[in-house]
Residue frames relative to the residue before (quaternion, step in Angstrom):
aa qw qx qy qz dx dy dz
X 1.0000 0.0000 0.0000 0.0000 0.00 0.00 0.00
X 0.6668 0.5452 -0.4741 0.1826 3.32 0.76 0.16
X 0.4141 0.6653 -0.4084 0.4682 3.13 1.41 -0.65
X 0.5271 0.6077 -0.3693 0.4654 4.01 0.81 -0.62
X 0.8340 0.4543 -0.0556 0.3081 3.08 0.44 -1.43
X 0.5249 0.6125 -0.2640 0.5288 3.11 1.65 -0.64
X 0.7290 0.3140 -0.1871 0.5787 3.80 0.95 -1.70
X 0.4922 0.5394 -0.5659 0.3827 4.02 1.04 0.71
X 0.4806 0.7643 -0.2433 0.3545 3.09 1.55 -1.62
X 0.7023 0.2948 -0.1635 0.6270 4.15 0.61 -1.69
X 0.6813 0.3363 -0.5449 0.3548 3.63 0.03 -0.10
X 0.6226 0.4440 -0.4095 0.4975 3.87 1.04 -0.66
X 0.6617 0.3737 -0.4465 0.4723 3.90 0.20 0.01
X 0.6173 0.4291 -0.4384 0.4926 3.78 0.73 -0.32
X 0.6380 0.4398 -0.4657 0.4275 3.78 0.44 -0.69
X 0.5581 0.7011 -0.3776 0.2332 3.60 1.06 -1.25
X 0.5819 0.7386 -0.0732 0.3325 2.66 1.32 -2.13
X 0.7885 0.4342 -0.0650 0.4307 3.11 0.30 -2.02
X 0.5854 0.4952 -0.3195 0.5568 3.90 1.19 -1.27
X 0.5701 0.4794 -0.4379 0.5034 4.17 0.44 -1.21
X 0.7684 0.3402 -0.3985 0.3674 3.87 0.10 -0.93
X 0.6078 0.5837 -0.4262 0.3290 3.72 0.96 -0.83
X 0.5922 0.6580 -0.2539 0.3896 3.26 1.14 -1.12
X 0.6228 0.5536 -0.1590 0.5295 3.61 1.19 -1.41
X 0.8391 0.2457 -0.1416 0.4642 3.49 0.68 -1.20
X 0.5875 -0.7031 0.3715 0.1502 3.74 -0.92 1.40
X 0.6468 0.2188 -0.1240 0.7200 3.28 1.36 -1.34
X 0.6055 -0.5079 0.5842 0.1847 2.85 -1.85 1.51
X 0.5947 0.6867 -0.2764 0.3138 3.75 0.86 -1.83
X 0.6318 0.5385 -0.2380 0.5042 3.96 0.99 -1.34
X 0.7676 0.3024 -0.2863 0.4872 3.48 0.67 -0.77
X 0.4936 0.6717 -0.2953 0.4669 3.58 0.64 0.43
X 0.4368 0.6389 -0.4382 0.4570 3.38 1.36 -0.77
X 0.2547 -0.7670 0.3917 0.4398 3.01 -1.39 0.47
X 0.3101 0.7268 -0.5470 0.2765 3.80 1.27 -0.15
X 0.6788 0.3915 -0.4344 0.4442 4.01 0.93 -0.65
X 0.4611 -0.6683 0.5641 0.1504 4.03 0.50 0.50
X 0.4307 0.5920 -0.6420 0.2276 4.11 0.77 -0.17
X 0.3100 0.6418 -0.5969 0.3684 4.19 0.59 -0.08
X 0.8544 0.3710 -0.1774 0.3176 2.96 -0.37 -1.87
X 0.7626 0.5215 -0.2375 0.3003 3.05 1.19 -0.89
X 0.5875 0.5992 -0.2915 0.4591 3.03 1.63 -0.05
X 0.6820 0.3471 -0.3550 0.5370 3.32 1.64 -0.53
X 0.4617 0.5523 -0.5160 0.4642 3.79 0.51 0.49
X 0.5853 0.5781 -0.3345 0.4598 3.64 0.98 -0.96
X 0.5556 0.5040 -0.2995 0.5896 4.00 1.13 -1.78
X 0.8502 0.2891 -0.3945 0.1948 3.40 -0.18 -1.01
X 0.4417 0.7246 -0.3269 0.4159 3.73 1.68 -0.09
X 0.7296 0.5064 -0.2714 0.3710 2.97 1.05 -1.61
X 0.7833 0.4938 -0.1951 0.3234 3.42 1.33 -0.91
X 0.6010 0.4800 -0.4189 0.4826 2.92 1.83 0.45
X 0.6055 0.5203 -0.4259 0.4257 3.31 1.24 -0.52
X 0.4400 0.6129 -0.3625 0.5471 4.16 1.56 -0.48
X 0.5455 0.7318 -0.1158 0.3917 3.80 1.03 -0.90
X 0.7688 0.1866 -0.0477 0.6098 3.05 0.41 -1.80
X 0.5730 0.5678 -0.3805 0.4522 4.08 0.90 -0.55
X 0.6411 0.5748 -0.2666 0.4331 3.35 0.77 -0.58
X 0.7780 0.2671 -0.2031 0.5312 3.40 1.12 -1.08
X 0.3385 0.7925 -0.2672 0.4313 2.75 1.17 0.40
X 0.6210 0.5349 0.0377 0.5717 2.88 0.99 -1.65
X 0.6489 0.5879 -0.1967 0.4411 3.78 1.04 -0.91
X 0.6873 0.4826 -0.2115 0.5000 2.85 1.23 -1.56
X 0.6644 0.5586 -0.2495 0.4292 3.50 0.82 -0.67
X 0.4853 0.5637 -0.1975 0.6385 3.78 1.76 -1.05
X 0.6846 0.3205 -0.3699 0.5402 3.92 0.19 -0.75
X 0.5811 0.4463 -0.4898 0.4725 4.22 0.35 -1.37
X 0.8822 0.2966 -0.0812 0.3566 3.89 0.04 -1.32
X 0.1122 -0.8820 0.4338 0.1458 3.37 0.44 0.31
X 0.4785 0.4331 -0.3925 0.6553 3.75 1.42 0.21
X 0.6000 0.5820 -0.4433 0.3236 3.59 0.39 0.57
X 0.5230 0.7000 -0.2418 0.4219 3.17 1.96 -0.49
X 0.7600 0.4604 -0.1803 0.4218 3.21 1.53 -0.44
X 0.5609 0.6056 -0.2665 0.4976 2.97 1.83 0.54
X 0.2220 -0.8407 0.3925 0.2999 3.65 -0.21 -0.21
X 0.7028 -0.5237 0.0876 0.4734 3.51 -1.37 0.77
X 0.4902 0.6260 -0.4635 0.3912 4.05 0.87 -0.39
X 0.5509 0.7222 -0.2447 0.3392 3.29 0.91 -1.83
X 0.7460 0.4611 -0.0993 0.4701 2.96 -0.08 -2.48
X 0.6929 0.4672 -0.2267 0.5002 4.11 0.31 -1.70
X 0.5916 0.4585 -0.4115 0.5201 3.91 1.00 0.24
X 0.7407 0.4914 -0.1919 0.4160 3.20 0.46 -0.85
X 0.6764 0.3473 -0.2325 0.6065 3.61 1.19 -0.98
């Protein structure tokens, strides 16, 4: 999981990033441009999340196969407990 955590880590400083400018900037319209690239950056951000959603999940398996009363919990559930 760290490797999870690391590519959770740049998507929460890019959102950080991006929300600090929204906040700063009055017209919604300016940040849109494309020359500011927040598109791309948002789908680089999707594709992180879904690996870092990915590995947590199997994760989560690996822990469900060691415990088999774990199967009967779900991932919130289980990620409390561990």
């Amino acid at each position: 999981l760290p490797q999870e955590a690391r590519a959770f880590a740049e998507v929460d400083k890019a959102w950080r990033s991006i929300m600090s400018k929204a906040k700063e900037t009055p017209h919604f319209l300016t940040l849109a441009e494309p020359h500011n690239r927040y598109e791309h950056q948002f789908k680089v951000a999707n594709v992180k999340l879904d690996e870092v959603q990915k590995g947590l999940a199997d994760y989560l398996e690996v822990k469900r196969n060691y415990f088999p009363r774990f199967f009967f919990l779900s991932n919130d559930q289980l990620l409390e407990i561990l």
